[in-house]
C-alpha positions in Angstrom: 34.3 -19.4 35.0 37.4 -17.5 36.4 37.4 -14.4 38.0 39.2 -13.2 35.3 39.6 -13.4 31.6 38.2 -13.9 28.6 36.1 -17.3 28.1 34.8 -18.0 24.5 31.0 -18.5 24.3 30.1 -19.1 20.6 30.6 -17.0 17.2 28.1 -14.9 15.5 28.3 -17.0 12.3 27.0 -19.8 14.2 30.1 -22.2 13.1 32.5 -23.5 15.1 35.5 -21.8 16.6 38.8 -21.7 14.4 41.8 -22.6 16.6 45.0 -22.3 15.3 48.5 -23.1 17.0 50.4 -19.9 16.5 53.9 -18.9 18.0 54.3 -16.7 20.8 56.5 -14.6 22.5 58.6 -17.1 25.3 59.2 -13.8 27.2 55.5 -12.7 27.5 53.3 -16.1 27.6 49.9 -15.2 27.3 47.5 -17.3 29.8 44.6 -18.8 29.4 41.8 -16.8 28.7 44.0 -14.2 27.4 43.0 -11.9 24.1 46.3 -11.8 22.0 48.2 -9.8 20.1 50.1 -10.2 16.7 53.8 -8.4 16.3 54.5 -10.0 12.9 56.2 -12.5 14.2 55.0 -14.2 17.7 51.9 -13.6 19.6 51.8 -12.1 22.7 49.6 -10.9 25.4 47.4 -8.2 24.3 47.6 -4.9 25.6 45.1 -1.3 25.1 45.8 0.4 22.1 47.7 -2.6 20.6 46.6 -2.8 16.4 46.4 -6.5 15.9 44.2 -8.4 18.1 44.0 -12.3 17.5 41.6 -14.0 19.2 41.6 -15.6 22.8 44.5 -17.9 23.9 43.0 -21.6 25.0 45.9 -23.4 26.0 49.9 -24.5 25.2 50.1 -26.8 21.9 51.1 -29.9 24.1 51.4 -28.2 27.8 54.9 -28.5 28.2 57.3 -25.9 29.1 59.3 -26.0 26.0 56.5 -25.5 23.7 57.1 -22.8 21.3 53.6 -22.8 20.1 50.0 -21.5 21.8 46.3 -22.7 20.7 44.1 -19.7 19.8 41.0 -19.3 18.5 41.2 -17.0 15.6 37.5 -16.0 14.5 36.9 -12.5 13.4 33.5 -13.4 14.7 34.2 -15.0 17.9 32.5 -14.1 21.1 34.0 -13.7 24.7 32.5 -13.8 28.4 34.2 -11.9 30.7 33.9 -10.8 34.5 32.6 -7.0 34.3 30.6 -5.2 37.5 29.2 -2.4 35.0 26.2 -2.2 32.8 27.1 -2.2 29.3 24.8 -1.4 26.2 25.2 -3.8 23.5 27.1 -2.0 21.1 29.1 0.4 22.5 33.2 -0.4 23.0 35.1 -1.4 25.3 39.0 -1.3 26.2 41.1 -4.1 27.0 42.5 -3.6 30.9 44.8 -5.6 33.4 47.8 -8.0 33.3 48.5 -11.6 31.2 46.3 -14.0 32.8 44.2 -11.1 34.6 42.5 -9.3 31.8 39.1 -7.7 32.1 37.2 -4.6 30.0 37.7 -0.7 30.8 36.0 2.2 30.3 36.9 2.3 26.1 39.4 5.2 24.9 40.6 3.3 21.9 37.4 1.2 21.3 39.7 -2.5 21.1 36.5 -4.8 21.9 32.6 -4.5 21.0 29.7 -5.3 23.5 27.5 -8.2 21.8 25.4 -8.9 24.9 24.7 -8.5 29.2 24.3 -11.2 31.1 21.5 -9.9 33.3 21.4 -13.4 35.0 25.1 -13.3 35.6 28.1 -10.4 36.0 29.7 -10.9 33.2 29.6 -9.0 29.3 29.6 -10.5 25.9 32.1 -8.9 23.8 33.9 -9.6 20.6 37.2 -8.0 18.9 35.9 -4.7 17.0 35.6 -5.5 13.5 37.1 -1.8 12.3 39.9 -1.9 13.8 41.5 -5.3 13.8 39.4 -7.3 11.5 41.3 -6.5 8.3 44.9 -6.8 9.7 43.8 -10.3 11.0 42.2 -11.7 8.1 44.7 -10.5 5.6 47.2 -12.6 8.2 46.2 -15.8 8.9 46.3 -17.7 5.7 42.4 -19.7 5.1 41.7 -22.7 6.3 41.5 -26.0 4.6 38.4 -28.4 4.1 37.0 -30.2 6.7 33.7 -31.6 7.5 31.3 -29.9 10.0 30.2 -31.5 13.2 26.6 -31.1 12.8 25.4 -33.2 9.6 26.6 -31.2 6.7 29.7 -30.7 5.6 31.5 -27.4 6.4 32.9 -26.1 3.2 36.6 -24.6 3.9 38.4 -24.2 0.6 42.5 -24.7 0.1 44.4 -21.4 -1.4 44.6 -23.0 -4.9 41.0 -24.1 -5.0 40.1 -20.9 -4.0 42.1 -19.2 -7.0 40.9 -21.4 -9.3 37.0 -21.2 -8.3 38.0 -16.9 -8.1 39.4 -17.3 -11.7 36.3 -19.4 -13.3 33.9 -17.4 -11.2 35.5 -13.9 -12.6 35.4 -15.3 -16.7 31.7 -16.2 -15.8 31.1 -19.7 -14.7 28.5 -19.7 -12.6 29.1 -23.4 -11.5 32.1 -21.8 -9.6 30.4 -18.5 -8.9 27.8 -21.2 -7.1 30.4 -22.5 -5.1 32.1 -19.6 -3.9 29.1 -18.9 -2.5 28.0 -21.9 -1.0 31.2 -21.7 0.6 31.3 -18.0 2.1 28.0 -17.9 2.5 28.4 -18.9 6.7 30.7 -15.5 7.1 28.0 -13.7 5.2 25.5 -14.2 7.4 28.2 -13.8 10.3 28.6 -10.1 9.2 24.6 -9.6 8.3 24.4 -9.9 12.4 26.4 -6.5 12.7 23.6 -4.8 11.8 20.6 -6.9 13.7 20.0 -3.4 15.5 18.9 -2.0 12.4 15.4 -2.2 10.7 16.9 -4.3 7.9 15.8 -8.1 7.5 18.1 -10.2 7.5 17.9 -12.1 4.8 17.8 -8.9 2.5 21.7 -8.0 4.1 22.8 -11.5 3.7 21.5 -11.6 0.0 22.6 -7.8 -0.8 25.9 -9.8 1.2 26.4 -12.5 -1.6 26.2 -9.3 -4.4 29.3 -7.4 -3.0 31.3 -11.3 -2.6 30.4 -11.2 -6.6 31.4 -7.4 -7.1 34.9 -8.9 -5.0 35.0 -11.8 -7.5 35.1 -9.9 -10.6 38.0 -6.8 -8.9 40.0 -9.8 -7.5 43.9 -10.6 -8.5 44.7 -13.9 -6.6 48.3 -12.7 -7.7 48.8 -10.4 -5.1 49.5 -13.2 -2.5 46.2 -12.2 -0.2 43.2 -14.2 1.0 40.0 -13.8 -1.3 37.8 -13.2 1.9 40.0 -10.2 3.5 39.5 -8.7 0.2 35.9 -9.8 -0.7 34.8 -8.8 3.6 35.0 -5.3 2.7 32.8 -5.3 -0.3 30.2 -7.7 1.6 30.3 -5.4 4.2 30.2 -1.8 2.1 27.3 -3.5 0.7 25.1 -4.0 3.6 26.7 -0.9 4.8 25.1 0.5 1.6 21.6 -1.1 2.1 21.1 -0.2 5.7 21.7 3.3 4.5 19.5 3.4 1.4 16.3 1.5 3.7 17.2 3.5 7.2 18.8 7.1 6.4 17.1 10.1 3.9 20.5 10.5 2.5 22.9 7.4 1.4 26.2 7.7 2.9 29.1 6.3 1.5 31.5 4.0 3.2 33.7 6.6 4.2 31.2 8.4 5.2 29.7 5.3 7.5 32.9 5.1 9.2 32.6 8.9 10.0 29.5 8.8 11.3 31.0 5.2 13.6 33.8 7.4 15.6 31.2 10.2 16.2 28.8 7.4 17.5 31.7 6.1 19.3 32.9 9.5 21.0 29.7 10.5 22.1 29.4 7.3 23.9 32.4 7.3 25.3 32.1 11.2 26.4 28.3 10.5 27.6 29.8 7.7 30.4 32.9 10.1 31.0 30.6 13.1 31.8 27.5 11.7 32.4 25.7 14.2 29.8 25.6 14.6 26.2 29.2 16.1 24.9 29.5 19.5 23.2 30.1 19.5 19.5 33.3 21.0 20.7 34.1 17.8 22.7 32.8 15.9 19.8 35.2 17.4 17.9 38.4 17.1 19.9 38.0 13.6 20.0 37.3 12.5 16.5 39.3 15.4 14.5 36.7 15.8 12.5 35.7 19.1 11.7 32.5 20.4 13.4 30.5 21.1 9.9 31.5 17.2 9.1 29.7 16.0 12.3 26.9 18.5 11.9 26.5 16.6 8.7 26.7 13.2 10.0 24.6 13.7 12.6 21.8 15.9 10.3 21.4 12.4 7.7 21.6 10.2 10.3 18.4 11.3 11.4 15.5 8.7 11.0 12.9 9.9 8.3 9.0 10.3 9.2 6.3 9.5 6.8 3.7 12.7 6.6 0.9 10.5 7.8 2.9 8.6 10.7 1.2 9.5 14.0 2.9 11.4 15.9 2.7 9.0 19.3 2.3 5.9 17.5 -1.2 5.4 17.8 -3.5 6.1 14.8 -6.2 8.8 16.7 -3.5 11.0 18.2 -2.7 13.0 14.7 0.4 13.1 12.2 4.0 14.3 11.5 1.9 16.3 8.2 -0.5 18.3 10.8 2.5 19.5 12.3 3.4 21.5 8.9 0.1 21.7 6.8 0.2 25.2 5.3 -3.4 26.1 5.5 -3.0 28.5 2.4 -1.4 25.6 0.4 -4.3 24.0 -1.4 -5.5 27.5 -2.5 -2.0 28.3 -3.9 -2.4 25.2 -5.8 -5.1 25.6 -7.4 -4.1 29.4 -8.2 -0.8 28.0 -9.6 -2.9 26.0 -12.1 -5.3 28.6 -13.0 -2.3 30.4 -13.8 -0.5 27.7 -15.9 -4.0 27.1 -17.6 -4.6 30.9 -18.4 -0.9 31.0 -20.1 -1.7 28.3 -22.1 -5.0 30.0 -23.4 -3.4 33.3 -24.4 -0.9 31.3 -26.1 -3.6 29.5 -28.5 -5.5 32.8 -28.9 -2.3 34.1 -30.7 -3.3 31.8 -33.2 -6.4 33.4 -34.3 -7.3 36.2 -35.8 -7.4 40.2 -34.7 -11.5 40.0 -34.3 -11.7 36.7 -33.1 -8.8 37.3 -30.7 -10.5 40.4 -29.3 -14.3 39.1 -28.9 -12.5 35.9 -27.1 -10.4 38.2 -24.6 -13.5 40.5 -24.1 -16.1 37.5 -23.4 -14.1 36.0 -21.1 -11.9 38.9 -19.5 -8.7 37.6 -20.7 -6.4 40.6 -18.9 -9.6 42.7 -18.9 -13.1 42.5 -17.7 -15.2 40.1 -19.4 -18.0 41.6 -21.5 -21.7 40.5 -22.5 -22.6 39.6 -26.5 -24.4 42.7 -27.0 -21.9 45.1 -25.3 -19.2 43.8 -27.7 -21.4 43.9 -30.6 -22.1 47.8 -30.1 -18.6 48.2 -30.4 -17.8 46.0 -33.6 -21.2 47.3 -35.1 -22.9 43.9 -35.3 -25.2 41.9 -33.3 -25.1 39.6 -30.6 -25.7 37.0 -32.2 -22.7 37.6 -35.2 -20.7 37.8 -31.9 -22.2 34.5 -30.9 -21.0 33.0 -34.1 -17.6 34.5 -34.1 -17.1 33.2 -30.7 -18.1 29.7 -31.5 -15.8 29.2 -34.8 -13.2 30.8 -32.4 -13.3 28.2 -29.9 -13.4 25.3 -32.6 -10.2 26.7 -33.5 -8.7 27.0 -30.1 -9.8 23.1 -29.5 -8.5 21.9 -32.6 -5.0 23.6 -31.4 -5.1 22.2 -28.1 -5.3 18.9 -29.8 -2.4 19.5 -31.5 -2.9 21.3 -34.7 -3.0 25.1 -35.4 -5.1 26.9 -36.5 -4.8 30.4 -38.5 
């Protein structure tokens, strides 16, 4: 391996690389092992900060001085080895540093590359282009690939601009013959962007099927007339999708995919300011760097919080108590019940309005409906009768009150 550059190791999706021969700038030749750029025109050596990274340069098309055309592998996907004395955490981003033919990673400012692995064994870092910021200007670019068969068995579908149209048209009026095959066919950079998010509690076969949905919400908002690719279209709605999931399963709150990019940079910045400093960064810091306001990132950071069930124990063993003995309200079972005594009471002084004046009375007096409640015979001395006319009272008084609860009235 050289001392210096980029050397491609695999990509995520598990395919085989895409090399393309691509022109590029005679002035500034990229080297071997070079990331590159695109200008619109030419490739060129990449450089921090620049908007479109390519891919990693392999090697002239035929070696000869004159050639006006470079080999590069063009992947979205694609990952790179390259020489790095510093511990990185998989994840966190990295900046593009040094000359044509010498490049090597920096501390990140702009974020231009994305840490897929360490080499423990070795001291070198696995990183790939970062998706958000070059992934759409590089799709939308380089126009798809044609058919060609795999090298392992099977073959590797790649469809031609027209067949693609055609299967987008079918698929979109609701043949699901050509729905089947769009599928079959994008199915490999489905799974590629499913392993974004291996860091997250989300199976992956739940983000790759959720994956094939948003290609099928693309199909159906797609207009092959505007010149474009169908996948740097349909990407963004596989990815908002699993974007969508991994909030829904992970988060309290679902954020939306404005609101996941948000919550990226300020993930981003306090990385970067945690390495800088070498502590956690200020909200003031945090919003210097991300111009976001400091309410938005209070926000972001509030939702982003992972949710605990009430009877999850509190160190992760079952005898060592729960997240709910932290906050029982020892008075809250008592207001309970008190809450339905209450709603039960209401509900019997609105069927005693239903009887009448003497049975209404002996009722609130026997059982201290808003008074104290009263024995037969102390009610009888009032009305003048016995107990047990009070008795009787009573009981045809209650077999009204039933027959109203049941859903009649009674007079």
């Amino acid at each position: 391996m050289p001392n210096t550059g980029f050397t491609f190791r695999y990509c995520l999706s598990g395919e085989d690389p895409t090399v393309r021969p691509l022109p590029f700038d005679r002035a500034r030749v990229p080297a071997r092992g070079d990331i590159v750029s695109w200008d619109g025109r030419v490739v060129r050596p990449a450089r921090p900060g620049d908007e479109r990274f390519v891919g990693g340069a392999l090697e002239s098309w035929d070696g000869s001085d004159t050639c006006s055309r470079l080999e590069v592998i063009v992947d979205p996907d694609a990952v790179y080895a390259v020489r790095d004395p510093d511990r990185r955490d998989v994840g966190c981003y990295v900046d593009l540093a040094g000359e044509p033919g010498a490049q090597r990673v920096a501390d990140p400012v702009q974020g231009d590359l994305e840490v897929v692995a360490r080499r423990p064994s070795a001291p070198e870092t696995l990183v790939r282009i970062c998706e958000t910021k070059h992934y759409e200007t590089l799709t939308a670019r380089l126009e798809p690939p044609v058919r060609r068969e795999g090298s392992h068995g099977s073959p590797r579908v790649r469809l031609r601009p027209e067949v693609e149209n055609r299967l987008v048209m079918l698929a979109a009026a609701g043949d699901e013959r050509a729905s089947g095959r769009l599928v079959e066919a994008y199915l490999p950079a489905i799974s590629g962007v499913a392993r974004l998010y291996r860091q997250t509690s989300v199976e992956r076969a739940d983000l790759v099927q959720e994956g094939v949905v948003g290609l099928l919400r693309a199909v159906r908002r797609f207009d092959p007339g505007v010149g474009r690719p169908f996948w740097a279209y349909a990407g963004w709605w596989v990815r908002q999708a699993m974007q969508q999931l991994v909030s829904e399963l992970t988060r309290p709150t679902a954020l939306s995919d404005r609101a996941m990019r948000s919550l990226a940079s300020v993930k981003r910045a306090r990385q970067a300011l945690m390495q800088e400093h070498g502590r956690e960064p200020t909200l003031v810091e945090l919003v210097s760097t991300t111009n976001l306001s400091s309410e938005q990132i209070q926000d972001l950071v509030a939702v982003d919080s992972i949710p605990r069930g009430l009877e999850e124990p509190i160190d992760g063993e079952s005898g060592g108590g729960t997240w709910g003995d932290l906050i029982a309200d020892d008075r809250a079972e008592h207001e309970f019940h008190h809450v339905i005594d209450r709603i039960e009471m209401d509900r019997v002084r609105l069927l005693v309005d239903h009887l009448a004046e003497r049975e209404r009375e002996i009722l609130h007096d026997r059982y201290g409906l808003g008074r104290p409640a009263r024995t037969l015979q102390e009610i009888g001395n009032d009305l003048g009768v016995s107990a047990e006319r009070v008795r009787q009272i009573e009981a045809t008084a209650l077999t009204k009150l039933r027959d109203a609860a049941a859903g009649g009235t009674s007079g």
